[in-house]
MARZA-689813 format. One record per atom (N, C-alpha, C): x, y, z. Coordinates in pm, whole numbers, padded with zeros to 5 digits, always signed. Example, Ala and Ser with C-alpha at 12.3 -4.5 7.8 and 13.67 -1.06 7.14 Angstrom:
REM residues 2
+01319-00569+00780 +01230-00450+00780 +01320-00330+00780 +01285-00225+00708 +01367-00106+00714 +01290+00003+00787 
REM end
This chain:
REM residues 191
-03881-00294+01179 -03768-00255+01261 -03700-00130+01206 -03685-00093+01061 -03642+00013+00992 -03683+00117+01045 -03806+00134+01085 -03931+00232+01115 -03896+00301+01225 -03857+00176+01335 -03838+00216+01461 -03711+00273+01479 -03601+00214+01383 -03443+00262+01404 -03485+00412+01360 -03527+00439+01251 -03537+00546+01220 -03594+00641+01326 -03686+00600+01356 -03799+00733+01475 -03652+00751+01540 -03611+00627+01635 -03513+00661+01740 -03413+00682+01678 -03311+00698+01645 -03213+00764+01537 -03298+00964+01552 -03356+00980+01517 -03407+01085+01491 -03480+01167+01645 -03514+01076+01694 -03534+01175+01834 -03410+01172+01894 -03329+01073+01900 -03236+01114+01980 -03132+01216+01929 -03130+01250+01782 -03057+01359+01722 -03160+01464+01774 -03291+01487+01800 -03349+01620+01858 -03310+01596+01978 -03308+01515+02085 -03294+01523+02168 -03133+01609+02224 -03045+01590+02119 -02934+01632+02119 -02888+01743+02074 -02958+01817+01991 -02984+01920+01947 -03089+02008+02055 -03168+02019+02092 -03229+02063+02213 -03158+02102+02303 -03049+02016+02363 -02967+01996+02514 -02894+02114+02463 -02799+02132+02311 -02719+02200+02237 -02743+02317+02231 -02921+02347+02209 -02916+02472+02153 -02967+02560+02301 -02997+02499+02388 -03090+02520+02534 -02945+02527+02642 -02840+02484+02634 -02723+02526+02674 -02719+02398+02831 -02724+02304+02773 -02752+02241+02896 -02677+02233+02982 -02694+02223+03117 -02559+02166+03236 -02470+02054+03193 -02564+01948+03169 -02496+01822+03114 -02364+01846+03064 -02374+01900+02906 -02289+01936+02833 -02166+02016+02886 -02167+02111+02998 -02089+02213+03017 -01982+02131+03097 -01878+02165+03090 -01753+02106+03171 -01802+02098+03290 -01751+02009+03404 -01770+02014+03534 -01708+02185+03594 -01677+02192+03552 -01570+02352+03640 -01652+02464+03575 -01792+02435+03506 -01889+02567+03461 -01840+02568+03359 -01898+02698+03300 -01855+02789+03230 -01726+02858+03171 -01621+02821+03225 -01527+02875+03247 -01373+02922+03108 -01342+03002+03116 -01326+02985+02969 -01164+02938+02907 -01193+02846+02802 -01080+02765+02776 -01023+02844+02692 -00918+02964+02710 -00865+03029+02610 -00719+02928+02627 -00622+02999+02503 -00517+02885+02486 -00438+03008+02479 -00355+03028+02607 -00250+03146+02587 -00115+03160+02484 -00104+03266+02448 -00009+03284+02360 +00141+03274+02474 +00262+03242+02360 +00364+03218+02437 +00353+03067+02481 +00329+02991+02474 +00338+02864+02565 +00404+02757+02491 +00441+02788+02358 +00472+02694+02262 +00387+02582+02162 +00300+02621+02197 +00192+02558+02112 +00194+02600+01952 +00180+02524+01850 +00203+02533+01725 +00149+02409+01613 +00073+02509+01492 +00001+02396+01392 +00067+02315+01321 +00078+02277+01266 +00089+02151+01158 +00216+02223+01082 +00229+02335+01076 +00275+02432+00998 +00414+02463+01044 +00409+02454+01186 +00522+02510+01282 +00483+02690+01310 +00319+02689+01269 +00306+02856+01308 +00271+02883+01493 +00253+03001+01537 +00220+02947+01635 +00090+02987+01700 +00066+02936+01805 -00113+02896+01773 -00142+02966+01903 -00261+03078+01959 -00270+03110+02021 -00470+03165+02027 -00525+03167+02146 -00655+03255+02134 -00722+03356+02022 -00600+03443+01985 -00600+03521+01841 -00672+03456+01749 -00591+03331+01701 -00590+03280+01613 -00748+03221+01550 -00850+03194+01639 -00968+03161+01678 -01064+03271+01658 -01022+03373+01652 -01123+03500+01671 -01224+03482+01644 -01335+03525+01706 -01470+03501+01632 -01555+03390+01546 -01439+03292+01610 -01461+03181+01510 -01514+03028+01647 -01637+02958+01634 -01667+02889+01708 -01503+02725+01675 -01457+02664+01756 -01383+02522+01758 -01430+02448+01792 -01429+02349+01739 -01441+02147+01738 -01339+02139+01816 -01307+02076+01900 -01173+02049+01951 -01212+01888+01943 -01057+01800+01889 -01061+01696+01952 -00950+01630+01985 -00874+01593+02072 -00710+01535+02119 -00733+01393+02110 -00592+01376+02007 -00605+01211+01972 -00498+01265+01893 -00409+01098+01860 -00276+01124+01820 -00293+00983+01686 -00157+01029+01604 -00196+00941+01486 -00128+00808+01473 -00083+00736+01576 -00100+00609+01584 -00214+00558+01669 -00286+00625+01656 -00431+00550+01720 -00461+00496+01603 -00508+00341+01645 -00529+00245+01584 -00685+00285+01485 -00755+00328+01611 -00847+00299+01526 -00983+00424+01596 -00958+00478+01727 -01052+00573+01746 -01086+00717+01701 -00917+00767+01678 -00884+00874+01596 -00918+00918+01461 -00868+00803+01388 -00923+00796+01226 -01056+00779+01225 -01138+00717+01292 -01283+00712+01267 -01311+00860+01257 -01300+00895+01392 -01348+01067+01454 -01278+01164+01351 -01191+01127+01320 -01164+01258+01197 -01258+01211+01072 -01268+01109+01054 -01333+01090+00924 -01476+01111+00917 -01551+01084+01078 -01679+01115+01084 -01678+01301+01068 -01599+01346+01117 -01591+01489+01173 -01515+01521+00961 -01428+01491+00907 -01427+01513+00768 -01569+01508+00712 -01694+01378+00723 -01748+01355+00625 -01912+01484+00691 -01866+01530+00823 -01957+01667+00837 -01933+01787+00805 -01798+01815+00796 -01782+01912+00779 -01719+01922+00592 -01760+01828+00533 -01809+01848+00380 -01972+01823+00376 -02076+01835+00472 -02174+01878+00438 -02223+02051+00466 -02143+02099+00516 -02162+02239+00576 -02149+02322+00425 -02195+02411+00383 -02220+02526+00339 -02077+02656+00387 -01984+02708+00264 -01917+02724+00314 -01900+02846+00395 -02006+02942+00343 -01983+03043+00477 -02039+03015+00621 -02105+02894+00651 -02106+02842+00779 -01911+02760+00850 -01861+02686+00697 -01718+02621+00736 -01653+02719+00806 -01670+02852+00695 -01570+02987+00744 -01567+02997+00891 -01677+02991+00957 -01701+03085+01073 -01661+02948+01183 -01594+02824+01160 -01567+02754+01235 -01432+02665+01194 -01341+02633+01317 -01226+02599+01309 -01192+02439+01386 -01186+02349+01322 -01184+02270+01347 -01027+02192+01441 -01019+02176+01494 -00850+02140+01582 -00845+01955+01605 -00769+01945+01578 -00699+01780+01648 -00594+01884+01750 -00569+01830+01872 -00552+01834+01956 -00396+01751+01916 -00277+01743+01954 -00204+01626+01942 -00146+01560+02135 -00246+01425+02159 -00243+01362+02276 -00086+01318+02290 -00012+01291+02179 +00090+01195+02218 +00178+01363+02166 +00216+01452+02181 +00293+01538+02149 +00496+01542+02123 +00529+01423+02251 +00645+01404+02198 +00660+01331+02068 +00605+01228+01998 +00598+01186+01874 +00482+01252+01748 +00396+01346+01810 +00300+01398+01656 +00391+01559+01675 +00519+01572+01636 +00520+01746+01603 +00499+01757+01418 +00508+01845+01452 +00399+01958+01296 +00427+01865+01177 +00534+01812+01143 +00539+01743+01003 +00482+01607+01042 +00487+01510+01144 +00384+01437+01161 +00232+01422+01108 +00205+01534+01180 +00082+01604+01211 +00048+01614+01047 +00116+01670+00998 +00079+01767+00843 +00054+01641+00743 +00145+01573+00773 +00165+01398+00699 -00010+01366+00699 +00000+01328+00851 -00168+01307+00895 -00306+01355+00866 -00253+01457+00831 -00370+01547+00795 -00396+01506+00656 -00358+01481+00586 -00370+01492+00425 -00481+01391+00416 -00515+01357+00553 -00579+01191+00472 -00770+01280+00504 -00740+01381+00549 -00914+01436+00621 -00892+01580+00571 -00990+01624+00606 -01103+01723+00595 -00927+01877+00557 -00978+01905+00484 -00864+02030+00468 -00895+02170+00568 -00973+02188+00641 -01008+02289+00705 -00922+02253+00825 -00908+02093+00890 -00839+02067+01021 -00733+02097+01063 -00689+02194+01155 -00643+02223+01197 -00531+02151+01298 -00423+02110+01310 -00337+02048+01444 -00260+02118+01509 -00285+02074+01650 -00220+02183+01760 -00105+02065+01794 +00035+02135+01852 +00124+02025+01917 +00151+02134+02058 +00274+02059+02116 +00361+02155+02162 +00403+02099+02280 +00482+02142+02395 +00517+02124+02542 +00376+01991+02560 +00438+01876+02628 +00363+01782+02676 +00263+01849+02835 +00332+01960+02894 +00275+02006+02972 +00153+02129+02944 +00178+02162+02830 +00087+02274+02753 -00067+02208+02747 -00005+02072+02660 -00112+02008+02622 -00195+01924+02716 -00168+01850+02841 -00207+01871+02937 -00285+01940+02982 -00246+02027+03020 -00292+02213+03091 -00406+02224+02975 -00429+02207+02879 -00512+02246+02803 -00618+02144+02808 -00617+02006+02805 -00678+01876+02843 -00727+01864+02920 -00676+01941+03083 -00728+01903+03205 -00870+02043+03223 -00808+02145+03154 -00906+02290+03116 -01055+02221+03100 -01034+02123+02976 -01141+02084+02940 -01201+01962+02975 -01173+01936+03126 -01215+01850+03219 -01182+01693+03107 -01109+01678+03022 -01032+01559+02967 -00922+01526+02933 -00885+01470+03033 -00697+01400+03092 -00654+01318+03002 -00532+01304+02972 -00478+01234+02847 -00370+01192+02998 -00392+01033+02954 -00275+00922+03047 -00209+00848+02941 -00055+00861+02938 +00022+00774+02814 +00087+00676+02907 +00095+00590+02879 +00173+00473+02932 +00179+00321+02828 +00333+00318+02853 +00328+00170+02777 +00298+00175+02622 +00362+00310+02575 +00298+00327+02415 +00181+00369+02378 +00064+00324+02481 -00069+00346+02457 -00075+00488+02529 -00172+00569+02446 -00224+00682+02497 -00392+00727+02535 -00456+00714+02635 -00575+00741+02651 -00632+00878+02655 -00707+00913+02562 -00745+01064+02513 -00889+01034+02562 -00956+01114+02568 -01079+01213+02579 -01153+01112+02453 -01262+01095+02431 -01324+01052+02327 -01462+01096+02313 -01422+01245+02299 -01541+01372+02300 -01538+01483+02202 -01566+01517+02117 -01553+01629+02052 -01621+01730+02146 -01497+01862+02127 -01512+02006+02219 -01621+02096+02138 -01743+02163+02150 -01742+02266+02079 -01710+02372+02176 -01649+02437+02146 -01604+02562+02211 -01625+02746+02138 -01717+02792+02227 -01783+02898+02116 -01688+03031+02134 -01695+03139+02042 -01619+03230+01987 -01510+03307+02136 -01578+03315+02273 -01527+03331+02376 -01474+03268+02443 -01478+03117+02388 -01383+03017+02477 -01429+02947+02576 -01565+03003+02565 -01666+02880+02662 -01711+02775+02595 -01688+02631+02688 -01750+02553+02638 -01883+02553+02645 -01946+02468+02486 -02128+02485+02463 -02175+02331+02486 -02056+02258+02440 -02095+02115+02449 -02017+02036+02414 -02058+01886+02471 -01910+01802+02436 -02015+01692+02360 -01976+01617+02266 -02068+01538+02180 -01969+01439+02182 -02024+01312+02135 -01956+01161+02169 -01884+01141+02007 -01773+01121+02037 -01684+01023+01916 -01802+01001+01761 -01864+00914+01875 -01937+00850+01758 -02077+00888+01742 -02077+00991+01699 -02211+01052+01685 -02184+01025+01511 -02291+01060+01446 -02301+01009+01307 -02266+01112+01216 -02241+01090+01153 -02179+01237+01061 -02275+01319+01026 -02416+01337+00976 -02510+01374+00932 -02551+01450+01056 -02596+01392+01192 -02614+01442+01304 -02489+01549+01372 -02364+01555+01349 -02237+01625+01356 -02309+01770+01341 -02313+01732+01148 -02294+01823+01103 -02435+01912+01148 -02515+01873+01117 -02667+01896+01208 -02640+02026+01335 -02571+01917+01446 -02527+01988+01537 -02425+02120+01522 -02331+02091+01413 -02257+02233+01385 -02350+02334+01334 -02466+02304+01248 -02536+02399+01134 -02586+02477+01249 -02653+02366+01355 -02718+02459+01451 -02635+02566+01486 -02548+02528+01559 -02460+02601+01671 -02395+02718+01601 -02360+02684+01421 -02314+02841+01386 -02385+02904+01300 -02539+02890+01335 -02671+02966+01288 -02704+03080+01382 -02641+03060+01502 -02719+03157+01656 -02656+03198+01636 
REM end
């Protein structure tokens, strides 16, 4: 049975890597191609209280992922899978990519939240807050709606890659494996 987990484990990481590097439809937002820049001015701001705009990204491929830090339990996984890939990367591949949490619940994660949160993952991660309507507008861009109600917040449970122009390349599942992540990043900031 080892044998077999393994084969499949392993084609389906080519299989996923293929779709990735071949630019598939699948992967691409429903609305195309289209490009998810994050305008300056809108109030959007990191962990830091700096403020966060298209600039800021230059030339640099993003992970995007929106999730807030009382998530029980889908959030912390995905940062920790997405921490334990992006300490296998090589660091002039880290350089050339910027990793974002997204913040879903924005009236309760602003920047010192956020910064609190961060300490527990990957030091490269990046957190965006700002206007509940910003973040939205930026959510719905990337064809994934964040609905809060009742305390609970329902996010997207997709990591964004989003390449140096702001087009999306592909959206990869939560729970993809860390080894395969990182796999998928080596590819994507090798081209």
């Amino acid at each position: 049975m080892g044998a077999v987990s393994s084969r499949l484990r392993r084609l389906g990481r080519e299989l996923a890597l293929a779709a990735l590097l071949c630019g598939s439809a699948a992967l691409l937002s429903p609305a195309g191609a289209g490009s998810l820049a994050w305008p300056a001015g809108r109030g959007l701001v990191d962990q830091t209280g700096v403020a966060v705009d298209e600039a800021r990204f230059a030339g640099r491929l993003r992970l995007v992922y929106f999730g807030y830090t009382r998530c029980p339990d889908l959030c912390p996984t995905a940062l920790m899978t997405l921490t334990q890939a992006l300490d296998e990367l090589p660091p002039a591949l880290l350089a050339r990519l910027m990793p974002v949490l997204v913040a879903a619940d924005p009236e309760r994660d602003g920047p010192g939240v956020l910064a609190a949160y961060l300490d527990t993952f990957h030091p490269a991660i990046m957190a965006v807050t700002g206007p509940v309507a910003v973040i939205d507008g930026l959510a719905a861009a990337y064809a994934a709606p964040i609905r809060r109600h009742d305390g609970v917040v329902d996010h997207p449970i997709e990591f964004f890659l989003v390449g140096p122009s702001g087009t999306l390349m592909a959206r990869l599942p939560v729970t993809i494996a860390p080894d395969d992540l990182a796999e998928s990043l080596r590819n994507a900031l090798s081209r």
